[in-house]
Structures are given as structure tokens and as C-alpha cells.
LUMTI-224014 format. One record per residue (C-alpha): chain; z, x, y; residue in three letters; residue number from 1. Coordinates in pm, whole numbers, plus 50000, padded with zeros to 5 digits. Example, Ala and Ser with C-alpha at 12.3 -4.5 7.8 and 13.67 -1.06 7.14 Angstrom:
LUMTI-224014
SITE chain    zz    xx    yy res   n
SITE     A 50780 51230 49550 ALA   1
SITE     A 50714 51367 49894 SER   2
end
This chain:
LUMTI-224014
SITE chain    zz    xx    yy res   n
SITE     A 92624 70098 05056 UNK   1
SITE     A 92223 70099 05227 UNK   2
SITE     A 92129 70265 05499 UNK   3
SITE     A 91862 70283 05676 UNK   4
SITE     A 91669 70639 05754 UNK   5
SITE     A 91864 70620 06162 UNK   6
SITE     A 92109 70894 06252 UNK   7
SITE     A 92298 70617 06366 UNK   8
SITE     A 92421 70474 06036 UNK   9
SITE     A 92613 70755 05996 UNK  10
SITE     A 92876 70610 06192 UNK  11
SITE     A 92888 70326 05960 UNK  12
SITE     A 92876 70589 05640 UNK  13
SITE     A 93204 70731 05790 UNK  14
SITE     A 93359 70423 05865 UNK  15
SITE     A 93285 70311 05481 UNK  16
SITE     A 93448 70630 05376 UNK  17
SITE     A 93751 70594 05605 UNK  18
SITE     A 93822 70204 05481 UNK  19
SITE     A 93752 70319 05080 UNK  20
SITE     A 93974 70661 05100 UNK  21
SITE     A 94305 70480 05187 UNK  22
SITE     A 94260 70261 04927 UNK  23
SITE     A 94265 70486 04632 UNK  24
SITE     A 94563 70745 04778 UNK  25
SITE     A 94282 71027 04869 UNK  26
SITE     A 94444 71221 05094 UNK  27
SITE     A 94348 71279 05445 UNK  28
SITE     A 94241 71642 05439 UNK  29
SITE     A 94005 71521 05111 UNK  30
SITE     A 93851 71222 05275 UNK  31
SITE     A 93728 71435 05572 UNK  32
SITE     A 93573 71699 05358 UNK  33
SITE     A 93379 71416 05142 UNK  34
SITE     A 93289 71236 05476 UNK  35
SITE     A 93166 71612 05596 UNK  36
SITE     A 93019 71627 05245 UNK  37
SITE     A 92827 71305 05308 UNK  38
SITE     A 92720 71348 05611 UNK  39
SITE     A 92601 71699 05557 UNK  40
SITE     A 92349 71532 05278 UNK  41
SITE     A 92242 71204 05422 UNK  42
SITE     A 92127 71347 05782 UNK  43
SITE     A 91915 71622 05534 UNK  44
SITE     A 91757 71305 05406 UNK  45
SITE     A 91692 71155 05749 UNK  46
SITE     A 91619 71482 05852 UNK  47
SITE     A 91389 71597 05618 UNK  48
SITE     A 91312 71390 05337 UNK  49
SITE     A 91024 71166 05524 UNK  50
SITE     A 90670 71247 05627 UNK  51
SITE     A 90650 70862 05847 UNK  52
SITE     A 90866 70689 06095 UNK  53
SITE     A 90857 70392 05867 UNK  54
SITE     A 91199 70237 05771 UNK  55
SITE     A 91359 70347 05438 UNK  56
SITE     A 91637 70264 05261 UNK  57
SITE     A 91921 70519 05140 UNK  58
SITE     A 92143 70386 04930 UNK  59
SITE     A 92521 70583 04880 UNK  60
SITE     A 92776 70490 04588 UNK  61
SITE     A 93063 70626 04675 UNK  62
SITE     A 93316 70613 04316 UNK  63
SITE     A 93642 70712 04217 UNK  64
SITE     A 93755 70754 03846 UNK  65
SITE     A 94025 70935 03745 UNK  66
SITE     A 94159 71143 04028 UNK  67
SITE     A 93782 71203 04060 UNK  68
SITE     A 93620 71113 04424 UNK  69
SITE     A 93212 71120 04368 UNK  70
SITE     A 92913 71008 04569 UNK  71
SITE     A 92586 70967 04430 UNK  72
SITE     A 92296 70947 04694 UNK  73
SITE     A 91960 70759 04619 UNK  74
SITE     A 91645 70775 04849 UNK  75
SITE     A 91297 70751 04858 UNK  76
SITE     A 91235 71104 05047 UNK  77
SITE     A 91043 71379 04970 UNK  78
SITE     A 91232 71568 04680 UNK  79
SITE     A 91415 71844 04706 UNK  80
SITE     A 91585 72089 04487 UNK  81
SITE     A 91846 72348 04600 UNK  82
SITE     A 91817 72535 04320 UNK  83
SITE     A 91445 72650 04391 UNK  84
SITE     A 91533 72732 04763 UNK  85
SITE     A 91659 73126 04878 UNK  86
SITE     A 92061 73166 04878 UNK  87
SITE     A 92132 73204 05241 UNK  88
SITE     A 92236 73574 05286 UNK  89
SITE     A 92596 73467 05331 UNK  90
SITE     A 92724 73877 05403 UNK  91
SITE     A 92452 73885 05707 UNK  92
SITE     A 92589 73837 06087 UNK  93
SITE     A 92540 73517 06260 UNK  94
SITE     A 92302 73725 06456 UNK  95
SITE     A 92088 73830 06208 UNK  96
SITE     A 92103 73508 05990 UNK  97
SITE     A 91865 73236 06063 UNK  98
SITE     A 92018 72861 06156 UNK  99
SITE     A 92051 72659 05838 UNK 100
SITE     A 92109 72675 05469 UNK 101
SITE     A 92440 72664 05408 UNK 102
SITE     A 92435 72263 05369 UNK 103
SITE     A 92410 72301 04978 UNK 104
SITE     A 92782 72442 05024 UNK 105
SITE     A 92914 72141 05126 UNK 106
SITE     A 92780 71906 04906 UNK 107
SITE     A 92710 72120 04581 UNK 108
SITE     A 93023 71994 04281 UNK 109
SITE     A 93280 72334 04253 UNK 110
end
């Protein structure tokens, strides 16, 4: 599937997920985490990934190979790498913790 770098084609992202999760038995509960998942991830990219207001193109394959449900997300954004960013102090109160950061935990593989 392409997108385009528009909060608005998320809709469309979760409609894709909701037509292709039926069709391979993934069950209900599983589909809305991925969707969550994918959603998480591609409004980082929107978000984040571009220094212009210039159209770009985001492109999601969503698989599913034995039992195995994966998306793989391909963009032209700035690059990122959660493994060189600060854990989020997950023990702190929502207080004293600052807004963001736990993304990574919703799209990293278990």
C-alpha cells in the first residue's frame, strides 16, 4: 500500500488492515493491536520523519506467512533508530514522566 505523508491516510491504512485481517483468520483482538501497531509508526513518520511540507510517499507491506502477521514500513524520512534513543523511565509517575516515548512498545517484534 502508498501513502502519502497526510494524517489523513491513516483512515485508509486502517481500512486496508480491516479488509486484509478477515481474510487470513487473524483474530479481532490481533488485528486491532497491528492496526494500533501501524498507526503508532506511520503518524511517527508523518510526524517526524520530514524537514518540508513537500509530498512523500510511505509505502506499508502488510504480510502474513505462517501464522505470522508482519508489516514492513518504507519511507523517505529522516532516519531514526530506537535503539540509540533513552528508554522511557517506565517506573516514573505520569506526573513526573515527560509525554512520549513509549511508541517503540507498540511496534518493536516481542
Amino acid at each position: 500500500m502508498r501513502l502519502t505523508n497526510d494524517l489523513t491516510e491513516l483512515q485508509r491504512l486502517a481500512q486496508h488492515v480491516d479488509e486484509v485481517c478477515p481474510r487470513h483468520d487473524v483474530p479481532s483482538a490481533v488485528a486491532l493491536t497491528f492496526n494500533l501497531a501501524l498507526e503508532e509508526a506511520v503518524t511517527n513518520i508523518i510526524s517526524y520523519g520530514y524537514d518540508d511540507t513537500a509530498a512523500h510517499e510511505i509505502r506499508v507491506r502488510i504480510s502474513f506467512v505462517d501464522r505470522i502477521l508482519r508489516a514492513e514500513i518504507t519511507d523517505d524520512g529522516r532516519r531514526f533508530d530506537p535503539l540509540q534513543v533513552e528508554p522511557p523511565d517506565t517506573a516514573a509517575t505520569i506526573e513526573n514522566r515527560p509525554i512520549g516515548g513509549l511508541g517503540v512498545f507498540l511496534v518493536a517484534e516481542p
